[in-house]
N, C-alpha and C positions, 0 to 999 in steps of 0.2 A: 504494500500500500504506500500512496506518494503523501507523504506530508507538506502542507503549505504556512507556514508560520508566519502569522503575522500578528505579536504578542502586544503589539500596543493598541489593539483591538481588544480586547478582556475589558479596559476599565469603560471602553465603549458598549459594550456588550453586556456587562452588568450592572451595570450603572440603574441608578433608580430614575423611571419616566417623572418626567416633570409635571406639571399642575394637569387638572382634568381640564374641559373643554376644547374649546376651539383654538388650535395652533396658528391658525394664519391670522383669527381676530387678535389673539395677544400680539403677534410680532406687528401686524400692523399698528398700533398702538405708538407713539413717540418713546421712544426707551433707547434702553441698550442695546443698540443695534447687534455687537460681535455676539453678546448671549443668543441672541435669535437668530445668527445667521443672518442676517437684513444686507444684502448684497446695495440694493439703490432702493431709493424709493421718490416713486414719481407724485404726480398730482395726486391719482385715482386708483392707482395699480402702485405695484412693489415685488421683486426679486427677492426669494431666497434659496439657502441652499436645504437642499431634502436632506434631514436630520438621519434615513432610512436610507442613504441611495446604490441605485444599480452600480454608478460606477461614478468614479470623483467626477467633480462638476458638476452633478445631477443637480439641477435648480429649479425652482419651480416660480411662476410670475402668478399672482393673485389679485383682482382687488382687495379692495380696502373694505369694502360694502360684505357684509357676510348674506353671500346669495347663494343656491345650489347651483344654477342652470347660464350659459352661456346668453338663452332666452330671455333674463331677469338684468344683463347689463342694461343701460345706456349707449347712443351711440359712443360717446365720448371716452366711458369705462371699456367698451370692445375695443376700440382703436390705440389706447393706451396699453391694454391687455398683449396687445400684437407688436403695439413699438416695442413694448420690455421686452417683446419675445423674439423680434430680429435682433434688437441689439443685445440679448443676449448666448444670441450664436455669432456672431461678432469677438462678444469678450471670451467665450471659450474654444473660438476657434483661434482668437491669439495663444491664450494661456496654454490648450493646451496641445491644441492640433490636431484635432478626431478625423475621421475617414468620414463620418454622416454623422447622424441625429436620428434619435427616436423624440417626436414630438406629440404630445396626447391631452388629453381632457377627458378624465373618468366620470361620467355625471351618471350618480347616483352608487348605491353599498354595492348592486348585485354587478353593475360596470364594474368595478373594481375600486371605488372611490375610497378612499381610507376616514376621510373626512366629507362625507355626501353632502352637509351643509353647505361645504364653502369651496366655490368655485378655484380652479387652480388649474394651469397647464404645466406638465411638465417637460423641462428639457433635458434630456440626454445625452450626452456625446459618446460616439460609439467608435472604435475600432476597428480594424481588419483584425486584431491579434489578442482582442480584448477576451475576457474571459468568461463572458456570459452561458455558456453552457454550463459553467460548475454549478449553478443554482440547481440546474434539472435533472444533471448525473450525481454531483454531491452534496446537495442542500448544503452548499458554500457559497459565501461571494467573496474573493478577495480583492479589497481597495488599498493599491496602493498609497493613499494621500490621508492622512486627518481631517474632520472634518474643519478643525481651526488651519492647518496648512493650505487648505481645499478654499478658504475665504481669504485667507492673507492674498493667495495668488488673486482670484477674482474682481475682490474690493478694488482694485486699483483701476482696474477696467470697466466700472461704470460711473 
């Protein structure tokens, strides 16, 4: 059997989850941006990075408005939703130079929405070489990056 060690993942791993409710109403919130992850934040909409991700850089752009459905924006909140989400393949095609992008909106639990309340697209950046099969052959993912090294690189680039 191949072992894949990646030991500074345990205190990410065990770590106790943070407050109940809605994760994108708190970060959207004026605060601590580095606790949250808060990559930018616009007028209407706001970047962060997925606390859970497939693979470093996974970030996800939100409104502000805690809505389920793409159908429930504004025009103003869709076109914002959409700038944060080219200029966010922009900033992680500087950082970190993927081969594509998985880009999605889960609207609703049974889509696969983690958070069905509140709207959120995600971005992914993908590789030719990256390691997305281990999830399906060994209910493993491994990231190379921290989630705080994963924003030092990003934050600069929006």
């Amino acid at each position: 059997m191949q072992r894949l060690w990646a030991p500074w993942r345990l205190s990410y791993v065990q770590g106790e989850r943070k407050e109940e409710g809605c994760i994108f109403c708190r970060a959207a919130k004026p605060g601590d941006d580095a606790a949250h992850h808060v990559l930018h934040r616009g007028e209407r909409c706001f970047v962060m990075l997925n606390a859970y991700p497939y693979n470093s850089g996974h970030l996800m752009v939100a409104p502000r408005r805690h809505v389920p459905s793409l159908e429930d924006l504004d025009g103003d909140e869709l076109l914002e939703l959409m700038t944060l989400t080219q200029r966010s393949l922009g900033a992680l095609r500087e950082t970190y130079g993927p081969d594509g992008f998985n880009l999605g909106v889960n609207e609703g639990e049974i889509a696969g929405a983690g958070f069905a309340d509140h709207l959120h697209m995600h971005v992914v950046p993908r590789w030719a070489a990256d390691n997305n099969f281990m999830a399906v052959t060994g209910d493993t993912r491994v990231l190379p990056q921290s989630l705080d090294d994963s924003y030092a690189a990003l934050r600069k680039r929006f």
